[in-house]
N, C-alpha and C positions, 0 to 999 in steps of 0.2 A: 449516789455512786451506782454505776451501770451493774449489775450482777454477772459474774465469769460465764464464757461461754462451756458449754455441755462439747464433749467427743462428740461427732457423730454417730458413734459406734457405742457410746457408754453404754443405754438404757439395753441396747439389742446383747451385748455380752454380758450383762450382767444378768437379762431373762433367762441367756441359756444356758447360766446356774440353778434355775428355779425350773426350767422345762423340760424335766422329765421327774414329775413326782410322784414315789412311791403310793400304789393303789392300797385302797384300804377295804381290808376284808375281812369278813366275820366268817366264824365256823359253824356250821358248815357249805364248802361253795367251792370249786370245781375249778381248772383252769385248762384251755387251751391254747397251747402254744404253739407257733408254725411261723420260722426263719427260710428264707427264701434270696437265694442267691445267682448272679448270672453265671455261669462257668469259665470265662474265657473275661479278662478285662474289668472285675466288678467294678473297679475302685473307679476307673473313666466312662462308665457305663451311662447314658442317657438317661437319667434320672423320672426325666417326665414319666417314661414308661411305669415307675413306682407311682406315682401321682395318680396314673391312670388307673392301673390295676386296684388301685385302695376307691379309687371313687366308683367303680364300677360295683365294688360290692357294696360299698354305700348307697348307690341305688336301687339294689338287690333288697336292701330294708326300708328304703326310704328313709335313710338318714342323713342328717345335716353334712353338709359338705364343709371342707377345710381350706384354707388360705393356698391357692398353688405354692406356694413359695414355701410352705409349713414343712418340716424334719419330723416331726409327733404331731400327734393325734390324739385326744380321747373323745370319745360321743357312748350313746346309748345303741343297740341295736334291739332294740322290742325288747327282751325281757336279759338280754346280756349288754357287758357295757365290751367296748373295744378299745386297745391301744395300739396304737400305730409308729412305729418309730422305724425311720432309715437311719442306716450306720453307713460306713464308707465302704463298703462290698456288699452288704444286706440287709432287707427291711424285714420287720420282725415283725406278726401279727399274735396279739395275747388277749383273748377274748376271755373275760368273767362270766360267771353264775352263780348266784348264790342258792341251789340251793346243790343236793348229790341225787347222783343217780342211785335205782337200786342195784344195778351193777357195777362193781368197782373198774374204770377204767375200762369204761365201755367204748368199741368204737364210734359207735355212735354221736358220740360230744362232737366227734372234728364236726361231722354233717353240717356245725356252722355254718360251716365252708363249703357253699356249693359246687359242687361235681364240675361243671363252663366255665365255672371262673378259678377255679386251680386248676385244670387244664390250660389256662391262658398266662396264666403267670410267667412275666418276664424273667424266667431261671429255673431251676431247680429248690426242689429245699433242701435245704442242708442240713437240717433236721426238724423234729415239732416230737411235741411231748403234752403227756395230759395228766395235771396235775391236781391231787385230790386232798384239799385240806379240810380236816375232820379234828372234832374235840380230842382230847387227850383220855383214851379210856383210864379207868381207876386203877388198874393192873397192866403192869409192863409184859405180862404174859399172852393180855391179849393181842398187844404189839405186837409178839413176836409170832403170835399162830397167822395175826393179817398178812406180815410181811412172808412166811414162809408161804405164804398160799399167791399172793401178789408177784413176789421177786425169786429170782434164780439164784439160792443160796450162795454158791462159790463164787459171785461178783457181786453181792450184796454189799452195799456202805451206808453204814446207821449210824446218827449219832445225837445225842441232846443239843441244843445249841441257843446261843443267847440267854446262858446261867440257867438250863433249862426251861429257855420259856417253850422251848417246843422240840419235836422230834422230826429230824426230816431220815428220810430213805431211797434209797433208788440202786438198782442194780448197771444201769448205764448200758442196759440192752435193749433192743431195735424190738418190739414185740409182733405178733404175727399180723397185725394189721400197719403197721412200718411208725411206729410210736414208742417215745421213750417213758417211761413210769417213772412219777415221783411223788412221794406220799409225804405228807406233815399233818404230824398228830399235834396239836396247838394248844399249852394248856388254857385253862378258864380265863387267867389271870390276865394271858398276854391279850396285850390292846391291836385295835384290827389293823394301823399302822406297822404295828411293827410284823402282824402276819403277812401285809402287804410283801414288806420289806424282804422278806423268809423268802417269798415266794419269788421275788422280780432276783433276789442275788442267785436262786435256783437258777432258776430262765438264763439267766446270763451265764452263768457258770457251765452248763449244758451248753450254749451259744458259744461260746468264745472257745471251750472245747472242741467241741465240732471244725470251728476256722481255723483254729490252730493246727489241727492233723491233717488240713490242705497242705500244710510244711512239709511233715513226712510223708504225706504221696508223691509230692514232687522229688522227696531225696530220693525215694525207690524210684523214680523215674530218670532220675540224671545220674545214679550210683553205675550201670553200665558205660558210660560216659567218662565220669569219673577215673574208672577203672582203668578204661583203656588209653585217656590223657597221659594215668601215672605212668604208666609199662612206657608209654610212648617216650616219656619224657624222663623215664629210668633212662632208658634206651640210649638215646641221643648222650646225658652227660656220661653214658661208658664212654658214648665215642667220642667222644672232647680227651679221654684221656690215650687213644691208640695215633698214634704218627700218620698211618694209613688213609682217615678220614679228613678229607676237603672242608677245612675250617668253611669256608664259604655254603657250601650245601648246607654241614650241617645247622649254621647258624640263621639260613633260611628256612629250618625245619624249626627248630626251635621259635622262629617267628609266629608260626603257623600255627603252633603248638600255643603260644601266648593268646594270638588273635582266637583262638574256640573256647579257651578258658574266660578271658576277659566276654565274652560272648556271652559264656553260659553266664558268668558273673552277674551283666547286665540283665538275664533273662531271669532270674532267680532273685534279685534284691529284693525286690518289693516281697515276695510272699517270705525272706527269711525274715524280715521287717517285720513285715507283719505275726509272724508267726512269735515272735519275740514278745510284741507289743499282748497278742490275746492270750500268750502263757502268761505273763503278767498280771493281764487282770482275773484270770482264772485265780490264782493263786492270793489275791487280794480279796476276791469276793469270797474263796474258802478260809482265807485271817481273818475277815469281816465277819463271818459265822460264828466264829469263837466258841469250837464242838470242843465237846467233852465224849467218853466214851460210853456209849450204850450195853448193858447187859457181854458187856467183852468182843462187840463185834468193833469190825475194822469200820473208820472212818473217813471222810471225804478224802481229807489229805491224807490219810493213809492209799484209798483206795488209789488216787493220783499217785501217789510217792513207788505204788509199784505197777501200776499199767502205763499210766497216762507219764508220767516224768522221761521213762527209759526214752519213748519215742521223741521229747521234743530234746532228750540229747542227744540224741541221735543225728536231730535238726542241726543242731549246735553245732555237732561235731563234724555232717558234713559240709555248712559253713566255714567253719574254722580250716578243713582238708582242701576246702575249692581256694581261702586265700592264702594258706600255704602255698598248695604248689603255682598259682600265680606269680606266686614273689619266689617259688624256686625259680619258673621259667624266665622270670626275669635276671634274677642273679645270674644263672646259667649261660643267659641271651648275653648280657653286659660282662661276662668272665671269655665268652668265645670272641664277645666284638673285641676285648682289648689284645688276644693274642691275636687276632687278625689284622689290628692295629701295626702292633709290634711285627708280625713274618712283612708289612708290607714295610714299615719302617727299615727292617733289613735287606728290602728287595730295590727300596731307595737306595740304601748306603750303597748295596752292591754298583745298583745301577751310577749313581755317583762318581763311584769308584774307577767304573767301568772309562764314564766320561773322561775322568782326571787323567786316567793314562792315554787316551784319543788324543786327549788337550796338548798330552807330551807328548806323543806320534806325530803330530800336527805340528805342534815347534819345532820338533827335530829335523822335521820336511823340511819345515817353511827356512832352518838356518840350510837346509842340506841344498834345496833350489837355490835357494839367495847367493851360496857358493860358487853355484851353478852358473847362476844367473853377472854375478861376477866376472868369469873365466868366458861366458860367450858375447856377452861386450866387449868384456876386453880386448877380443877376438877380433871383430870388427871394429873397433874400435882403430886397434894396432892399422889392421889393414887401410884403414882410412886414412891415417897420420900418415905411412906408407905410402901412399898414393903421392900424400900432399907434399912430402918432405922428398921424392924419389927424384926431381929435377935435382935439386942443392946438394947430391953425394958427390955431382963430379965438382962442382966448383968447391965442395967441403974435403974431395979427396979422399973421400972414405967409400966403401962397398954398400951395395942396397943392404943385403944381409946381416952387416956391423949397423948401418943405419937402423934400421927394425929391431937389434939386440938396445939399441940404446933407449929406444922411444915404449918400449916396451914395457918396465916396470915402472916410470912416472905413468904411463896409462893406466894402468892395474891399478895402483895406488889411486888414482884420481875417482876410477871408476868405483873402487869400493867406497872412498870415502861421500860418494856422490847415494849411493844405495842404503849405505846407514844413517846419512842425515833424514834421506827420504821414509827411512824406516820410523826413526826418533819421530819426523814432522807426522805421521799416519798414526803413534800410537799417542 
């Protein structure tokens, strides 16, 4: 018996389950992160251009090159390793080191990254971060003298995570060399997978942040917009309800008014989409952490719950306002069309109306001429008989004028009866 055939697709969607696996890392060792995005179009962006920019620094070390067609990467770069991964808007570079500098969150580390080749980068970053994973000291005191010295107390978020296998921290500010700080104290116990894992849900969490609050730059950019649609489109349903305004005009405003709403609609899906999609996994990878609370400070979900949450409701909220007033303008548009419907319905009846008394003006002629029309036959008619019958008075002995009295109304009579068959035969 012949064995079943294989999907085409099976073996390739089932790898890219398996490709993208958590790095494994011991304490202590160092990480830099650098997310890199186009500004205009990511998501249809020309791809190769990622391809390129990543093999260009791999010549930079003389490292192994990757499959063109490859979404991730890992190699060596002399004494760091690198990961390479495109997303659907950005490729993300996260270079290893095992060992720490003596300066904590030194600029230094990016220097990776050579000066030519981040100038050439197809986009901007959207952010990078350098993240310092180190043992668990013996005393939580010491914890907290590194992180006051490390992070900006009032946006400080600390907390135990993964049943305490480790301590992560990060204030989520931009530092003076344009870098985010993230510290994890690891204890002994925890295996280097799972500090891998600590670190990559970081990364990401920072990442999908970041793409996420492209939502709310966009609301503050279309909220004047906004603004001026509603007023616009207050405006108009006042005058739906005054006698004075030309159902017609305003129902061509209101058109107008639909076509820049469904406009912006269409101009805004994708990032409200998206911005949905990476609050999402923000909030997955900080459930995936499973923090507990640190010495009484605020944690990750907490720190989200009151900076980071307000803004993507905000996202929400003016999603939710742009398809309200859509479907106001619409109700609006379809409540003007029907009474525009309706005055022209009544401007038929009138006009109808108008016709059916013409129709009867018109009959009333047409019997009034036909009367007419009657009486001036007759006329000649008489005259004719007259002529024809005026020898036979003297041999009849009667006068011309008694002759014409007699021939007279069998003419009349003949004539009309001759006028209303003709009428009957035409209708």
């Amino acid at each position: 018996m012949a064995p079943i055939k294989d999907y085409p697709q099976r073996y390739a969607l089932t790898g890219e389950l398996h490709a993208r696996p958590f790095p494994s890392l011991k304490a202590p060792s160092s990480v830099v992160f650098l997310a890199i995005k186009q500004p205009e179009d990511a998501a249809s962006r020309d791809k190769s251009e990622d391809m390129a920019h990543l093999m260009a620094l791999l010549d930079h070390y003389g490292a192994p090159k990757p499959d063109p067609q490859a979404t991730h990467y890992f190699c060596e770069l002399g004494k760091f390793f690198l990961k390479w991964e495109q997303h659907t808007e950005l490729v993300t570079y996260t270079v290893f080191r095992k060992d720490l500098g003596d300066r904590a969150f030194d600029p230094g580390e990016f220097e990776v990254f050579p000066d030519y080749w981040l100038s050439e980068a197809p986009g901007g970053r959207i952010t990078s971060a350098l993240v310092r994973l180190m043992p668990r000291p013996a005393s939580d005191e010491e914890i907290k003298e590194k992180l006051a010295e490390w992070f900006v107390p009032e946006s400080l978020a600390v907390a135990n995570v993964l049943e305490e296998a480790a301590v992560v921290a990060s204030d989520f500010r931009i530092d003076s060399a344009g870098h985010l700080r993230i510290a994890v104290f690891t204890d002994a116990s925890t295996g280097d997978r799972r500090n891998g894992r600590i670190v990559q849900r970081l990364c990401e969490i920072e990442t999908y942040k970041a793409a996420s609050m492209l939502g709310f730059s966009m609301v503050r950019w279309m909220a004047p917009q906004l603004n001026a649609l509603d007023a616009k489109l207050t405006d108009l349903m006042a005058q739906m309800r005054g006698p004075s305004a030309k159902a017609e005009d305003t129902l061509h405003a209101l058109l107008d008014v639909s076509v820049e709403l469904e406009t912006l609609a269409a101009k805004t899906a994708f990032r409200f989409g998206a911005t949905g999609a990476y609050k999402a996994i923000v909030d997955q990878r900080i459930e995936a952490l499973r923090e507990t609370r640190f010495m009484g400070r605020q944690g990750f979900a907490e720190f989200m719950m009151r900076r980071y949450e307000p803004a993507m409701r905000t996202v929400q909220s003016s999603e939710n306002r742009l398809g309200t007033m859509s479907a106001r303008a619409i109700r609006a548009s379809e409540l003007l069309r029907t009474r525009v419907d309706v005055e022209r319905s009544a401007q038929n009846q009138e006009i109808l109306a108008s016709m059916d008394k013409r129709a009867d003006l018109q009959l009333r002629l047409q019997r009034t001429v036909e009367g007419l029309s009657v009486v001036a036959i007759s006329y000649y008619a008489v005259s004719l008989a007259g002529y024809l019958l005026y020898p036979a008075s003297e041999w009849l002995g009667v006068s011309k004028g008694l002759l014409s009295a007699l021939i007279t109304l069998p003419v009349v009579g003949a004539v009309w009866l001759m006028v209303r068959r003709l009428r009957k035969h035409l209708g």
